[in-house]
PyMOL Python script that loads the backbone (N, CA, C, O; Angstrom):
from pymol import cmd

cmd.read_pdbstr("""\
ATOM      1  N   UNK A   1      60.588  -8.083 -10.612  1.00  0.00           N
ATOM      2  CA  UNK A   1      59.929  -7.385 -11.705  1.00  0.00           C
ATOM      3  C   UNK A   1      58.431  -7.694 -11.653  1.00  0.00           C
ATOM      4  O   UNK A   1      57.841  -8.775 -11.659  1.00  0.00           O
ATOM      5  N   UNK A   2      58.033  -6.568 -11.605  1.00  0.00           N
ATOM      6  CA  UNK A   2      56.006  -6.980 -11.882  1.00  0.00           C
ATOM      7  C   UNK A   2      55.692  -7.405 -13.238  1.00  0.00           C
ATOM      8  O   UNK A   2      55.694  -6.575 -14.146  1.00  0.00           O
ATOM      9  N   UNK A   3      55.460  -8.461 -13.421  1.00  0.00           N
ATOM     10  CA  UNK A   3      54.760  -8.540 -14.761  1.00  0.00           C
ATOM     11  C   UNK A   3      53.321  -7.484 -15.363  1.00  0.00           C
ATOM     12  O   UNK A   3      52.994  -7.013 -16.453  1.00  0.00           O
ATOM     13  N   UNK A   4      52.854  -7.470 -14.194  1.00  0.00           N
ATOM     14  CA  UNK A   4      51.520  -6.272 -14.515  1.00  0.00           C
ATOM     15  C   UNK A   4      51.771  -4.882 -14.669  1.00  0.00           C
ATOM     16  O   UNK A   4      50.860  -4.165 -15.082  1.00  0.00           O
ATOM     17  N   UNK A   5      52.793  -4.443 -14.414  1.00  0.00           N
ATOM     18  CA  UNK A   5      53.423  -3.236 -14.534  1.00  0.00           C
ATOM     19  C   UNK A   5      53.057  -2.317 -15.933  1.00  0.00           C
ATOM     20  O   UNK A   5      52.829  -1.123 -15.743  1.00  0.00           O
ATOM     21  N   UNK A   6      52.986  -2.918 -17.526  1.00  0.00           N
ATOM     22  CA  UNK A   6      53.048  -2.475 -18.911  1.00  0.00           C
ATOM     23  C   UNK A   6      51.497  -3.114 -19.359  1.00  0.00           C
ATOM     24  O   UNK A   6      51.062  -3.090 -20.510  1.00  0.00           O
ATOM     25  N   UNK A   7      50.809  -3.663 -18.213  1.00  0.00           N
ATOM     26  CA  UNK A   7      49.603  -4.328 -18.716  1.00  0.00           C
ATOM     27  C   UNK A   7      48.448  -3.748 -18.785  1.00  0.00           C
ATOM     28  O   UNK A   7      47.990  -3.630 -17.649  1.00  0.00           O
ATOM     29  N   UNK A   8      47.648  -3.261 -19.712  1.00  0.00           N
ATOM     30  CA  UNK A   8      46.644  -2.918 -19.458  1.00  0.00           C
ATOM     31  C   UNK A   8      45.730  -3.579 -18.739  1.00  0.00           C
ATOM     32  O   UNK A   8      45.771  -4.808 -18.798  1.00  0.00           O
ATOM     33  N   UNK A   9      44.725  -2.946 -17.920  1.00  0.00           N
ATOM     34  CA  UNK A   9      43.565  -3.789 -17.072  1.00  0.00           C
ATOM     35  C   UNK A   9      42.387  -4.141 -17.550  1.00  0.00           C
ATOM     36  O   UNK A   9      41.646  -3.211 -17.868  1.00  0.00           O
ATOM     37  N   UNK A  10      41.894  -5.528 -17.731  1.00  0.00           N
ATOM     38  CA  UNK A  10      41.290  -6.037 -17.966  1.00  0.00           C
ATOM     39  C   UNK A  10      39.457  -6.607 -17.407  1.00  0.00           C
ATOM     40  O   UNK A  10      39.640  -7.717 -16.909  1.00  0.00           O
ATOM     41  N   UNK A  11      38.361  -6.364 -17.350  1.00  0.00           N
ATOM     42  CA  UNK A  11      37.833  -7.160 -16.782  1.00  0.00           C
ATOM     43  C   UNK A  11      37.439  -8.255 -16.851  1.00  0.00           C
ATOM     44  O   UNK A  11      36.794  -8.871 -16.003  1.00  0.00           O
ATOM     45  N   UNK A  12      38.020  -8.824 -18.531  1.00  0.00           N
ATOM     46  CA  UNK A  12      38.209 -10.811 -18.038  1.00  0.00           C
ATOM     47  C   UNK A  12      39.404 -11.193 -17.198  1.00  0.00           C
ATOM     48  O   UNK A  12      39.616 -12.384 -16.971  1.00  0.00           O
ATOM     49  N   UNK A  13      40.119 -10.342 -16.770  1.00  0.00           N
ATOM     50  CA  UNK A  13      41.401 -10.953 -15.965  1.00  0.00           C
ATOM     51  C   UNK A  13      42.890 -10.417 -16.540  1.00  0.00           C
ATOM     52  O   UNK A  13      43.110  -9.736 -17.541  1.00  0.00           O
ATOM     53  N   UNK A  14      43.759 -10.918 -15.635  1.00  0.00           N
ATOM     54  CA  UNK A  14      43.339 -11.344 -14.271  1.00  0.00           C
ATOM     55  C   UNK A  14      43.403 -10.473 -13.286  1.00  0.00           C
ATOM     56  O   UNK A  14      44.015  -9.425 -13.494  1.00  0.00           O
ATOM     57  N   UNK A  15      42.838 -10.692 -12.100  1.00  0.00           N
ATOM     58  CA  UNK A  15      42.270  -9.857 -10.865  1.00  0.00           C
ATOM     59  C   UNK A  15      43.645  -9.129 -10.555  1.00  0.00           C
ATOM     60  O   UNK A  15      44.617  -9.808 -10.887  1.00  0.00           O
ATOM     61  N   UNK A  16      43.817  -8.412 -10.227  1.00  0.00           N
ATOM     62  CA  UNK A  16      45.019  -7.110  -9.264  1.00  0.00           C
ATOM     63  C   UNK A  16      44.975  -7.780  -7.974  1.00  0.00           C
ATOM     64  O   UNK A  16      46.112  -8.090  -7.620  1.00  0.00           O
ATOM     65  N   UNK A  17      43.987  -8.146  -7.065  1.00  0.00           N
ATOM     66  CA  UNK A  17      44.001  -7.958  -5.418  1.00  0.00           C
ATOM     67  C   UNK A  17      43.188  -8.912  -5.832  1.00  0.00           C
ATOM     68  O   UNK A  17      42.787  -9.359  -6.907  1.00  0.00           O
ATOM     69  N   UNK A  18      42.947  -9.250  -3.895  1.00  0.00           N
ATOM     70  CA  UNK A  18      42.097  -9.665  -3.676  1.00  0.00           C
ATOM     71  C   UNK A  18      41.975  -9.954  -2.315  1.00  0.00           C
ATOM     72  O   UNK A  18      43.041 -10.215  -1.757  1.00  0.00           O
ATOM     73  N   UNK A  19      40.575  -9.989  -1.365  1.00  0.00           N
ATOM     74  CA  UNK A  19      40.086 -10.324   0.267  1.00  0.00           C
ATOM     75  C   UNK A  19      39.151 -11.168   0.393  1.00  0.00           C
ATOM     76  O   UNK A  19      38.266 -11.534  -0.381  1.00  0.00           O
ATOM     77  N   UNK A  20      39.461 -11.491   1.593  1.00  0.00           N
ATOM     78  CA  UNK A  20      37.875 -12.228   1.966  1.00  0.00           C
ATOM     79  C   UNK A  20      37.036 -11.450   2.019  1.00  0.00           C
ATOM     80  O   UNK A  20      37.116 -10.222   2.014  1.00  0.00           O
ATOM     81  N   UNK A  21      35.897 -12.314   2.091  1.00  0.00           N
ATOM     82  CA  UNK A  21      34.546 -11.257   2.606  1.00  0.00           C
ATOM     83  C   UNK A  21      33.648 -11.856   3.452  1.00  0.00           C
ATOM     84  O   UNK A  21      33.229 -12.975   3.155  1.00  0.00           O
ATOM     85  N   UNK A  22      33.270 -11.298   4.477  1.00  0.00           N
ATOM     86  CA  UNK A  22      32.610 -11.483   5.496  1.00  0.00           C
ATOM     87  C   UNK A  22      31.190 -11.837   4.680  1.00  0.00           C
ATOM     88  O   UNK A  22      31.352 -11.366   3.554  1.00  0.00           O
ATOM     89  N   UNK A  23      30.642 -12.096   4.713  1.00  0.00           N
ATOM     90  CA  UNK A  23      28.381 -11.714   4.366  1.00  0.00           C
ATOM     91  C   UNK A  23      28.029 -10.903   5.044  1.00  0.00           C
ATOM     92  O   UNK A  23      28.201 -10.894   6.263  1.00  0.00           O
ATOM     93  N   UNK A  24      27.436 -10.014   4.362  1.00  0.00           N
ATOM     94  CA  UNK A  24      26.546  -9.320   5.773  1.00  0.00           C
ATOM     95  C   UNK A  24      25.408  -8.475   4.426  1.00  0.00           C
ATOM     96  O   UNK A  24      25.605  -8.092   3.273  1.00  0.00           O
ATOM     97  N   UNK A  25      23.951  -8.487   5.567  1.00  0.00           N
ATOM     98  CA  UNK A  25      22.828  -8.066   4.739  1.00  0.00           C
ATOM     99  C   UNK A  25      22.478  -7.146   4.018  1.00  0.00           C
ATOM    100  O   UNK A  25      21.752  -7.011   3.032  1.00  0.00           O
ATOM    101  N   UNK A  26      23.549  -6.068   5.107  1.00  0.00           N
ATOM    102  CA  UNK A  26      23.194  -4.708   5.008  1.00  0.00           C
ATOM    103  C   UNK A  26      24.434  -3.809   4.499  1.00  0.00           C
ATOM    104  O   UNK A  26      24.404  -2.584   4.393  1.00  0.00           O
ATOM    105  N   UNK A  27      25.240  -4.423   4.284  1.00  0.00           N
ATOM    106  CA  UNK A  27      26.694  -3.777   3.883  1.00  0.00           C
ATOM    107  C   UNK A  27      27.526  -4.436   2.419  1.00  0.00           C
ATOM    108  O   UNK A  27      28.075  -5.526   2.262  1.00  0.00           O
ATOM    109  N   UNK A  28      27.356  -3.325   1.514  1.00  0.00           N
ATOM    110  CA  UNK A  28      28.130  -3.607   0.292  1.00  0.00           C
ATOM    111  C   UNK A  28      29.861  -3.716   0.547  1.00  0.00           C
ATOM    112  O   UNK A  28      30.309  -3.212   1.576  1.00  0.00           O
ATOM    113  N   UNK A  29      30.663  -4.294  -0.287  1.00  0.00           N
ATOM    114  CA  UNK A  29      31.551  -4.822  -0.116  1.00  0.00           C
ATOM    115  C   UNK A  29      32.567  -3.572  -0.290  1.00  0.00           C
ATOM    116  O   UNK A  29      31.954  -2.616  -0.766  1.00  0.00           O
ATOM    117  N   UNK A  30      33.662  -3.342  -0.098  1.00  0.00           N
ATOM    118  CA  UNK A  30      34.495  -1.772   0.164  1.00  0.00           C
ATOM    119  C   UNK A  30      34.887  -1.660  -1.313  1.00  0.00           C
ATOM    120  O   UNK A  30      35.411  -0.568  -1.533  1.00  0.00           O
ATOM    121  N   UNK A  31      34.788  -2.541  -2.526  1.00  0.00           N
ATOM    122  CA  UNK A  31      35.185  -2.630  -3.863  1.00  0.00           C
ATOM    123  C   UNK A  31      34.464  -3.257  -4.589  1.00  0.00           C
ATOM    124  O   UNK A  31      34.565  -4.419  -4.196  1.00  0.00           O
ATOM    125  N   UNK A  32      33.491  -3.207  -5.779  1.00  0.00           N
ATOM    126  CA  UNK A  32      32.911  -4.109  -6.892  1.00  0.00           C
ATOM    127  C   UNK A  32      33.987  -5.218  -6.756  1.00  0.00           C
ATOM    128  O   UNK A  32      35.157  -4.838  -6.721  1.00  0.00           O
ATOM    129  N   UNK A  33      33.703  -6.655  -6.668  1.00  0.00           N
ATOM    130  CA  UNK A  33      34.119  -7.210  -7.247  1.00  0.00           C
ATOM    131  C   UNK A  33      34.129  -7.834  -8.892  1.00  0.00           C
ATOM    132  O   UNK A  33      33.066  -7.921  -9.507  1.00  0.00           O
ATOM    133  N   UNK A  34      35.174  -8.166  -9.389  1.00  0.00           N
ATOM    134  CA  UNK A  34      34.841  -8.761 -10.768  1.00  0.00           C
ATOM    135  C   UNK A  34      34.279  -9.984 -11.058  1.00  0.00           C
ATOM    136  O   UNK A  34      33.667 -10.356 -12.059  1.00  0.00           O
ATOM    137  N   UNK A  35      34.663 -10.734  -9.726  1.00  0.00           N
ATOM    138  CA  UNK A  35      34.756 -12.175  -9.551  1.00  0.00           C
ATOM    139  C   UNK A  35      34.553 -12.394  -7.723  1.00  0.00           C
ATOM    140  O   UNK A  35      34.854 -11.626  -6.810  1.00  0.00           O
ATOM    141  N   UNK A  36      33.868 -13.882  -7.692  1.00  0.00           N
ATOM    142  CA  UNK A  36      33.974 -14.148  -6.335  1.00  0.00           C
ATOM    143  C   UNK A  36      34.964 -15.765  -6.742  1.00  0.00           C
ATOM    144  O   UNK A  36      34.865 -16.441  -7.766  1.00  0.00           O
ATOM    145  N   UNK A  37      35.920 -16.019  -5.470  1.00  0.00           N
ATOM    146  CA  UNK A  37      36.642 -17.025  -5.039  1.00  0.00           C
ATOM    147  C   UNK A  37      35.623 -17.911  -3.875  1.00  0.00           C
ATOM    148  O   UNK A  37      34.841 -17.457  -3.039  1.00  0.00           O
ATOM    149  N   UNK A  38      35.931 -19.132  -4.151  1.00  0.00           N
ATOM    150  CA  UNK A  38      34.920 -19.718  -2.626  1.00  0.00           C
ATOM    151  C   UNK A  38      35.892 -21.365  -2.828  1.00  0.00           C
ATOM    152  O   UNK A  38      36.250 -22.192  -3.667  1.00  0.00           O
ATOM    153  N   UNK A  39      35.943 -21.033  -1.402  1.00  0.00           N
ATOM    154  CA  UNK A  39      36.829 -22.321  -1.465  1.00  0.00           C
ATOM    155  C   UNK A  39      36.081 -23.572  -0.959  1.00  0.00           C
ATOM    156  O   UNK A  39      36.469 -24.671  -1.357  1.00  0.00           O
ATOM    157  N   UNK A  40      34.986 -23.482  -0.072  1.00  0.00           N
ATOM    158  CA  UNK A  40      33.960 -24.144   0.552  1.00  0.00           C
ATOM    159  C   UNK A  40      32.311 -24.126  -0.362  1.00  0.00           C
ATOM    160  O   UNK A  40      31.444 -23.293  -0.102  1.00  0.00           O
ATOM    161  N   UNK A  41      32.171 -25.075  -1.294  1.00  0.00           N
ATOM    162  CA  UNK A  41      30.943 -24.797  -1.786  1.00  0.00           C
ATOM    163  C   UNK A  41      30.058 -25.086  -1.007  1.00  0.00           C
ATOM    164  O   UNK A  41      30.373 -25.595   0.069  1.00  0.00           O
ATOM    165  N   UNK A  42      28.409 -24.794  -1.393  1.00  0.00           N
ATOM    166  CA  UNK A  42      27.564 -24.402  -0.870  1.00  0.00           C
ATOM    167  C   UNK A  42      26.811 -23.219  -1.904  1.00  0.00           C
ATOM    168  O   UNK A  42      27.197 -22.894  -3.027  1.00  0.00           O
ATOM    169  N   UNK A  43      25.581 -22.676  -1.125  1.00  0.00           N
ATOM    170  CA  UNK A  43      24.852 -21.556  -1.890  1.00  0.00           C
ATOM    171  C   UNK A  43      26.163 -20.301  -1.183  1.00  0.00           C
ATOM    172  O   UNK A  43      27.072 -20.311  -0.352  1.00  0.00           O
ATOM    173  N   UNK A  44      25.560 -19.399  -2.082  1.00  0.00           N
ATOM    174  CA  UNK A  44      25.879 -17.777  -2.217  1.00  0.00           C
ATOM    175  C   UNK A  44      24.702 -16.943  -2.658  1.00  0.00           C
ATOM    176  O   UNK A  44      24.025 -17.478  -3.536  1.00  0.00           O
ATOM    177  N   UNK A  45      24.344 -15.873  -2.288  1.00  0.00           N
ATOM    178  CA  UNK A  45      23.575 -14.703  -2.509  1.00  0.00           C
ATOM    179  C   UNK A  45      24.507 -13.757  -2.503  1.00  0.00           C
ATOM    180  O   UNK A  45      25.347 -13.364  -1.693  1.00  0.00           O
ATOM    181  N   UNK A  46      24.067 -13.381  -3.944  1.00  0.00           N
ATOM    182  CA  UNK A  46      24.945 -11.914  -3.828  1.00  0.00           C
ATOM    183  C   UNK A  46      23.771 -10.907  -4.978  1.00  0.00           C
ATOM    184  O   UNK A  46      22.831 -11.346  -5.642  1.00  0.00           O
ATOM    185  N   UNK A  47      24.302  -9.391  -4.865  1.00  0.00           N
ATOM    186  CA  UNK A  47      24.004  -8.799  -5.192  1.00  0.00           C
ATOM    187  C   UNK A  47      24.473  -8.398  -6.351  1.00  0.00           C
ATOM    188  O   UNK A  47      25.513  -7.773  -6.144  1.00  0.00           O
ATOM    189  N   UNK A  48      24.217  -8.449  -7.472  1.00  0.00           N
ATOM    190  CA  UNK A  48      25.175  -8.040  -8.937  1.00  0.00           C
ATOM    191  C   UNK A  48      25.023  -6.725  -9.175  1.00  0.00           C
ATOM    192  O   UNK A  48      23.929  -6.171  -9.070  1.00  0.00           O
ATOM    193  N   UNK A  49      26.309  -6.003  -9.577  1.00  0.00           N
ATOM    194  CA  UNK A  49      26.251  -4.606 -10.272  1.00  0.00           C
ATOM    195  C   UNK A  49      24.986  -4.291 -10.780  1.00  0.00           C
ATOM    196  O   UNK A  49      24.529  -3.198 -10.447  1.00  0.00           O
ATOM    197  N   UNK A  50      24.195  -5.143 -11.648  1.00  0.00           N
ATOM    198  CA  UNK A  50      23.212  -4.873 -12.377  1.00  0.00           C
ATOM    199  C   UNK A  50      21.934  -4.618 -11.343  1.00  0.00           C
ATOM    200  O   UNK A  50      20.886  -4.328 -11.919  1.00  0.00           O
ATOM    201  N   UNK A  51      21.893  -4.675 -10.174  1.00  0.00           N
ATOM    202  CA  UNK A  51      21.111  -4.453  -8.994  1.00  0.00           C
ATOM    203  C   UNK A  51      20.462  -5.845  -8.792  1.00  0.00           C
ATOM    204  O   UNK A  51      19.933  -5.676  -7.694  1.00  0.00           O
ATOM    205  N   UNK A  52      20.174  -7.098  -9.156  1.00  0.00           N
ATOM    206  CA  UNK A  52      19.543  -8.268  -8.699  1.00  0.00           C
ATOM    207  C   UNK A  52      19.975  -8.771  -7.947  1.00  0.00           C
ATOM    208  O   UNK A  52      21.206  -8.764  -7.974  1.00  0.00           O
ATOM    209  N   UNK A  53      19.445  -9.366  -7.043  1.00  0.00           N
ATOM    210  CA  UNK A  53      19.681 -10.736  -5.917  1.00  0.00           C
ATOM    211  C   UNK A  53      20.005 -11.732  -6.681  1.00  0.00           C
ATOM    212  O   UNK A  53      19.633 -11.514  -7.835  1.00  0.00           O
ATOM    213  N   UNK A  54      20.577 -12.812  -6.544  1.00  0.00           N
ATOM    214  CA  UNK A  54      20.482 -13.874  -7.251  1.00  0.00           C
ATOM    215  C   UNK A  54      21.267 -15.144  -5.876  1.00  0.00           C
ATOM    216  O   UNK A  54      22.166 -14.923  -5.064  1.00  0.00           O
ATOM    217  N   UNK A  55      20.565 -16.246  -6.086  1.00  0.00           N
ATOM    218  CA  UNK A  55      21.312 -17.648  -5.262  1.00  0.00           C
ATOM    219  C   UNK A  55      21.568 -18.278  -6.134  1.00  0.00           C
ATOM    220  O   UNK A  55      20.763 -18.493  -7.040  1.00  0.00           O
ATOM    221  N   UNK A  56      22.863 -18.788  -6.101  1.00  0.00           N
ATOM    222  CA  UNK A  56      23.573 -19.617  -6.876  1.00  0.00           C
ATOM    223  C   UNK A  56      24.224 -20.410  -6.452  1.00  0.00           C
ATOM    224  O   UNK A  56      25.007 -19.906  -5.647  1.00  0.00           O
ATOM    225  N   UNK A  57      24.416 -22.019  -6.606  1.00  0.00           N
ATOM    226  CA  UNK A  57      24.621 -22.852  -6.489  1.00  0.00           C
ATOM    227  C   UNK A  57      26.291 -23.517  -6.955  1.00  0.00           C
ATOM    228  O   UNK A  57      26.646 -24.088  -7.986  1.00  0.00           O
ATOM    229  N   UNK A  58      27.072 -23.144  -5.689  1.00  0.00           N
ATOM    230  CA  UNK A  58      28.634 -23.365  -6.123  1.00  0.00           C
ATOM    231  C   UNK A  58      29.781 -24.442  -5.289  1.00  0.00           C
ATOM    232  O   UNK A  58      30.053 -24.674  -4.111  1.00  0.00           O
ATOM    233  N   UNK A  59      30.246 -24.915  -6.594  1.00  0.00           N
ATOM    234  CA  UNK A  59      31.472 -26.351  -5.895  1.00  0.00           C
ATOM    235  C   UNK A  59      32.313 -25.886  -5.266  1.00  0.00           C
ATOM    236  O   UNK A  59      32.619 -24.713  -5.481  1.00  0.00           O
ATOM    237  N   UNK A  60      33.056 -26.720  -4.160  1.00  0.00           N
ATOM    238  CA  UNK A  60      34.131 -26.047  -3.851  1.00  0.00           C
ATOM    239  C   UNK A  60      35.071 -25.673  -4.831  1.00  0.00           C
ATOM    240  O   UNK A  60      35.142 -26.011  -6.012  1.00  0.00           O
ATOM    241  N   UNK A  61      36.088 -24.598  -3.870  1.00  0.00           N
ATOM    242  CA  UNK A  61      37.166 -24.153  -5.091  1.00  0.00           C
ATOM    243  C   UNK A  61      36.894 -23.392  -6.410  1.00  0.00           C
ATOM    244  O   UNK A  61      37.803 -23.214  -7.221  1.00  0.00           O
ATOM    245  N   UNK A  62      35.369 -22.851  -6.661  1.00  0.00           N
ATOM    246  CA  UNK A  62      34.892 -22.215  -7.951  1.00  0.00           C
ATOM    247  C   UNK A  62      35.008 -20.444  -7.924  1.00  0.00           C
ATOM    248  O   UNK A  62      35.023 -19.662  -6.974  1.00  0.00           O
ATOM    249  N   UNK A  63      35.070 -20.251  -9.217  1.00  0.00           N
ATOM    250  CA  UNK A  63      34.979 -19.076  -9.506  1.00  0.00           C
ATOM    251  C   UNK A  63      33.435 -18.549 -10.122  1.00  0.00           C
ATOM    252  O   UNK A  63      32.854 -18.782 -11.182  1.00  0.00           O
ATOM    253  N   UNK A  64      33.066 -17.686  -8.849  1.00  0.00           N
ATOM    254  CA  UNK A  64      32.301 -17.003 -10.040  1.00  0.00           C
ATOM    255  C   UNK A  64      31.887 -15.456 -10.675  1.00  0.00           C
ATOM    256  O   UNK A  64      31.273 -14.464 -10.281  1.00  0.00           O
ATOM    257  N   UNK A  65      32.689 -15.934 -12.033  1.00  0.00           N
ATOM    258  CA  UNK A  65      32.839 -14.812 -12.577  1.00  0.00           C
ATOM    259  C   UNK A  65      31.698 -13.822 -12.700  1.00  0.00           C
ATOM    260  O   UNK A  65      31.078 -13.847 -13.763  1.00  0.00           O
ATOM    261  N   UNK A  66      31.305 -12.899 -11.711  1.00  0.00           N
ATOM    262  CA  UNK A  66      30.162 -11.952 -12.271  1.00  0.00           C
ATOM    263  C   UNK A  66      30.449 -10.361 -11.145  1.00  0.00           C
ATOM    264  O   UNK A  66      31.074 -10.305 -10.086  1.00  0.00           O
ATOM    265  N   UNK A  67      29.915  -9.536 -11.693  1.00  0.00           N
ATOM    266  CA  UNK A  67      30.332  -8.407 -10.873  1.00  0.00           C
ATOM    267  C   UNK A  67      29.250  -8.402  -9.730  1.00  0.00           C
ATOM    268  O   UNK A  67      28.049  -8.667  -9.767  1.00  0.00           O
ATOM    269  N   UNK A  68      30.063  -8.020  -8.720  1.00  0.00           N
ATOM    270  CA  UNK A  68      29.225  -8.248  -7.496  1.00  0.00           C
ATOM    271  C   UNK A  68      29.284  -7.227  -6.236  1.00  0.00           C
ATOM    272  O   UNK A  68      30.230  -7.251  -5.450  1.00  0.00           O
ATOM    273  N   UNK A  69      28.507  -6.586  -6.145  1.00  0.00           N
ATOM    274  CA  UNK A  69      28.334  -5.503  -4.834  1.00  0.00           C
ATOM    275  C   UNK A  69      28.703  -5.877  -3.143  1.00  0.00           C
ATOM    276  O   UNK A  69      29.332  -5.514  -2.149  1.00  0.00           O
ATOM    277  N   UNK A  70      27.750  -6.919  -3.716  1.00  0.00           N
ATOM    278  CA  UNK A  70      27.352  -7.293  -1.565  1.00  0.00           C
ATOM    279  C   UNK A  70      27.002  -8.757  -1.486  1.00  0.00           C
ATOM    280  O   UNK A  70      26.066  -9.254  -2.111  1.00  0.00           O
ATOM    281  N   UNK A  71      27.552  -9.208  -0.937  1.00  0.00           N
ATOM    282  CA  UNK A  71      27.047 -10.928  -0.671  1.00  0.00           C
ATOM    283  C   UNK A  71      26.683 -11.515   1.038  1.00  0.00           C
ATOM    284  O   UNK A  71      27.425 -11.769   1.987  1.00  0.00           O
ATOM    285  N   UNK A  72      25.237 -11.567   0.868  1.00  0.00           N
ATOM    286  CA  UNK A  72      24.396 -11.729   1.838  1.00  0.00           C
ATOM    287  C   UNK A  72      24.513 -12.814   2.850  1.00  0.00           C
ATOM    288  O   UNK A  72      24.720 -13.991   2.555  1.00  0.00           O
ATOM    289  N   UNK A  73      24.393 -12.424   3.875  1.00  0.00           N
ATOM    290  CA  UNK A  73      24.894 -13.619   4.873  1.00  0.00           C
ATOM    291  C   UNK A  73      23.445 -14.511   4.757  1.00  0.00           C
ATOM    292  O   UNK A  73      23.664 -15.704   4.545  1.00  0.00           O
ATOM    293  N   UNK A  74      21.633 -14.052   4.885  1.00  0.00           N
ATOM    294  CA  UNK A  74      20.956 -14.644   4.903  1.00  0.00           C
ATOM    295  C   UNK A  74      20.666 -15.664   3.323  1.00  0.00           C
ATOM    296  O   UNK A  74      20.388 -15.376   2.159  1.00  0.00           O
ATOM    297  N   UNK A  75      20.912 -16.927   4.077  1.00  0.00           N
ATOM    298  CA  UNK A  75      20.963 -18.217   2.698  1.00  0.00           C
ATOM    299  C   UNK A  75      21.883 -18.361   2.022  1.00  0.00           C
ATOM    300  O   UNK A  75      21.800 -18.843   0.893  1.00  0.00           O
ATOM    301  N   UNK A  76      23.404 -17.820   2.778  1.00  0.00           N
ATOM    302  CA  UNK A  76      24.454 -18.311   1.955  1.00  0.00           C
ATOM    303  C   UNK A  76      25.272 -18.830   3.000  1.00  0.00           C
ATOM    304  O   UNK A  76      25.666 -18.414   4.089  1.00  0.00           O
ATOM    305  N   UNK A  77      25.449 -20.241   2.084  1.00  0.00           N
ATOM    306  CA  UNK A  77      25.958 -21.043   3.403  1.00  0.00           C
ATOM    307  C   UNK A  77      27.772 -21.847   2.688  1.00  0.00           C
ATOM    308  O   UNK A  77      28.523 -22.568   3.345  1.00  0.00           O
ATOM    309  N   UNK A  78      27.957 -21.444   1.431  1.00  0.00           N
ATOM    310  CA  UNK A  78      29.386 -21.607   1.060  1.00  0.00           C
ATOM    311  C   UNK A  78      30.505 -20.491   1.984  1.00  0.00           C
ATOM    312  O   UNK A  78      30.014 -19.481   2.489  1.00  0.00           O
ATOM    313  N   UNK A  79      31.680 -20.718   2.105  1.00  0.00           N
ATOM    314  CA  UNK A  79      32.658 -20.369   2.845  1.00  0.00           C
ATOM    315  C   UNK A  79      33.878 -20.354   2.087  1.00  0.00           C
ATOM    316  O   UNK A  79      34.143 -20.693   0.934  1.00  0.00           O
ATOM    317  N   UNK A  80      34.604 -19.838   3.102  1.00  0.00           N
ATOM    318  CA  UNK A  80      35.894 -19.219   2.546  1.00  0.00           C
ATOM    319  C   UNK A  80      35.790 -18.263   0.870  1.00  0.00           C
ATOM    320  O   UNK A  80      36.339 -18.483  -0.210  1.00  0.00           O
ATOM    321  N   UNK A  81      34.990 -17.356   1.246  1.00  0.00           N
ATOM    322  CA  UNK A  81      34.633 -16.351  -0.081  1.00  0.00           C
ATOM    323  C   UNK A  81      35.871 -15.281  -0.006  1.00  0.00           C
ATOM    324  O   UNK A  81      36.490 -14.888   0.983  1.00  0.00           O
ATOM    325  N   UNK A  82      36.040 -14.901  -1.573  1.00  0.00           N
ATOM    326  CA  UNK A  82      37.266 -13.840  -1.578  1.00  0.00           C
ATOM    327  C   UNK A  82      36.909 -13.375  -2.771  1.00  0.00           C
ATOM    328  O   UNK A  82      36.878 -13.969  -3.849  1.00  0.00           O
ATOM    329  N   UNK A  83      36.540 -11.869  -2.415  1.00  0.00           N
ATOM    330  CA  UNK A  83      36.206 -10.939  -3.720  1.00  0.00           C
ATOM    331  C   UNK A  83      37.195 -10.776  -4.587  1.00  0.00           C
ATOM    332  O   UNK A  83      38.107 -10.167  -4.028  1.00  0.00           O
ATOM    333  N   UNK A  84      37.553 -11.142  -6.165  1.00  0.00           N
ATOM    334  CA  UNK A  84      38.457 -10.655  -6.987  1.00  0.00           C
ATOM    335  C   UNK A  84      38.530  -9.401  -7.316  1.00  0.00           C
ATOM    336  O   UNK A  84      37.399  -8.925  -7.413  1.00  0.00           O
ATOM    337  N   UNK A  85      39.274  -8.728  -7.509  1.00  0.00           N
ATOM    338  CA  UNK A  85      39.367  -7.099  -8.108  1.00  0.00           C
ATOM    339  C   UNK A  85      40.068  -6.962  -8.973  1.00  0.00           C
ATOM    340  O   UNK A  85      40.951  -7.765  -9.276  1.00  0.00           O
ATOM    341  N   UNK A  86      39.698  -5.404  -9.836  1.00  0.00           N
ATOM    342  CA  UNK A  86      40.528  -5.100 -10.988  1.00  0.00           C
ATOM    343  C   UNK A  86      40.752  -3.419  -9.814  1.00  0.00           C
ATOM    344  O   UNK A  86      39.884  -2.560  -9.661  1.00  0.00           O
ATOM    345  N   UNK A  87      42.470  -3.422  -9.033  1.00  0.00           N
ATOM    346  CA  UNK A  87      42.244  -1.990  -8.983  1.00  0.00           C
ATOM    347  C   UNK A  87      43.122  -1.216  -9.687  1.00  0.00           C
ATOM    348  O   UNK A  87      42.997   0.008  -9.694  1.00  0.00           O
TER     349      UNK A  87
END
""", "prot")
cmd.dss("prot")
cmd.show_as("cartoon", "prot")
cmd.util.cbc("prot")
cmd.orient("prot")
């Protein structure tokens, strides 16, 4: 039985799917994410819905909750990233 089946969708949660994501400079991600996963902290650059760059500073294993386009390979040096989704 799906529990998500009768659920309406949410964008505080929780996510439907979810992938890794490569970085790359020039290429937005195939889905908004709602959220990024990172299992390896380190920096991240990403691009937010709202159109800004931003570097942010993340522990391993963190979530961060913000909507996100594209996350830049130049100056992001955290790993194992996985875009959350609402699809």
């Amino acid at each position: 039985m799906n529990p998500f089946a009768n659920r309406a969708r949410s964008i505080s949660g929780p996510a439907t799917d979810a992938f890794p994501v490569l970085p790359d400079d020039n290429t937005d991600l195939e889905r908004i994410a709602i959220a990024l996963y990172i299992e390896t902290g380190g920096i991240v650059v990403v691009d937010t819905v709202a159109g800004e760059t931003r570097t942010i500073a993340v522990a391993d294993f963190s979530v961060l909750p913000v909507g996100i386009r594209r996350v830049r390979a130049t100056g992001t040096t955290a790993d194992g990233i996985h875009a959350m989704l609402l699809t």
